[in-house]
C-alpha angles and dihedrals in degrees: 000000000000115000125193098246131106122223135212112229115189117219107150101101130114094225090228092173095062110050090224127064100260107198099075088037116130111280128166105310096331126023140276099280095038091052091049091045099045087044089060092044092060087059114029132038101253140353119226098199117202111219129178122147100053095009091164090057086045099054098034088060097060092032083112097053116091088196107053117077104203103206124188119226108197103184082060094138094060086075146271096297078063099066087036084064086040095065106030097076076061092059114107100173138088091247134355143182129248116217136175123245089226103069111079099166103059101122118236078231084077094055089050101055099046081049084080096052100073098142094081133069099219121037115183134184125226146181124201080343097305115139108238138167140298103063112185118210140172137239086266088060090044095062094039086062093050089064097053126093122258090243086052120098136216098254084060087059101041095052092074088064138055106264111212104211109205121195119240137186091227127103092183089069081080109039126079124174116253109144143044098245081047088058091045086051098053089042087057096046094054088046082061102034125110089180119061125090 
């Protein structure tokens, strides 16, 4: 299921919403970034996560996993674009995907379907015509990054480019989790769910 292609996961928030910080809370059998991260490396062939507020913990907690590049972006607080700029100098493939640290149910399945779809610079999942995660760019869309502002965003970027929207069964592609009754929501789902891993 492996494809050759790195992918951006972001990990640098606050998680103001929350009141906690989100990314090391209790998922499955590991926790929410851990999920997110170990999803994408069934699929791709590393993952450069981005990481900002509690940077040491981040990067203590990988510290096991050859294929994950924990990267610091220190200007965390302009913004997310900021921690996009942050981990494409890391990329070493012809395209790759961003992600967010805060989906951990976004199937490696995903991954694997936008991995046939390389002509066209932005590949973006969608379900019942909602925009998700992975997208899935090429180098032409990395540089282009580089020469944006931190305070910029990536729609701001993508909308330069045709962005080829690919339909998708799966409703995860869309739901991060922000908040604590978010959190309570996805808990509740696995607990009566027959189909996760």
């Amino acid at each position: 299921m492996k494809n050759g292609y790195d992918c951006i996961i972001l990990a640098a928030g606050v998680s103001a919403r929350m009141g906690a910080w989100k990314l090391t809370m209790p998922f499955m059998d590991s926790t929410i970034v851990e999920r997110s991260v170990g999803n994408a490396l069934k699929a791709c062939r590393r993952v450069i996560l981005v990481g900002g507020y509690r940077f040491g913990e981040l990067k203590d907690l990988f510290s096991g996993y050859k294929d994950v590049v924990v990267v610091e972006n220190k200007l965390y607080r302009r913004g997310m674009f900021s921690s996009v700029k942050a981990g494409v100098p890391f990329v070493e493939t012809e395209r790759f995907f961003i992600s967010l640290g805060d989906m951990p149910m976004i199937a490696p399945e995903v991954y694997s379907y936008l991995n046939n779809f390389t002509e066209i610079d932005v590949v973006i999942p969608q379900y019942r015509g909602k925009k998700g995660h992975p997208v899935f760019l090429s180098l032409k869309v990395m540089k282009r990054i580089l020469q944006f502002s931190d305070e910029s965003t990536m729609r701001d970027v993508l909308q330069e480019y045709c962005n080829l929207l690919i339909p998708v069964g799966n409703e995860n592609i869309l739901h991060d989790i922000d908040t604590a009754e978010e959190y309570k929501t996805f808990l509740e789902k696995i607990e009566h769910s027959t189909d996760i891993e």
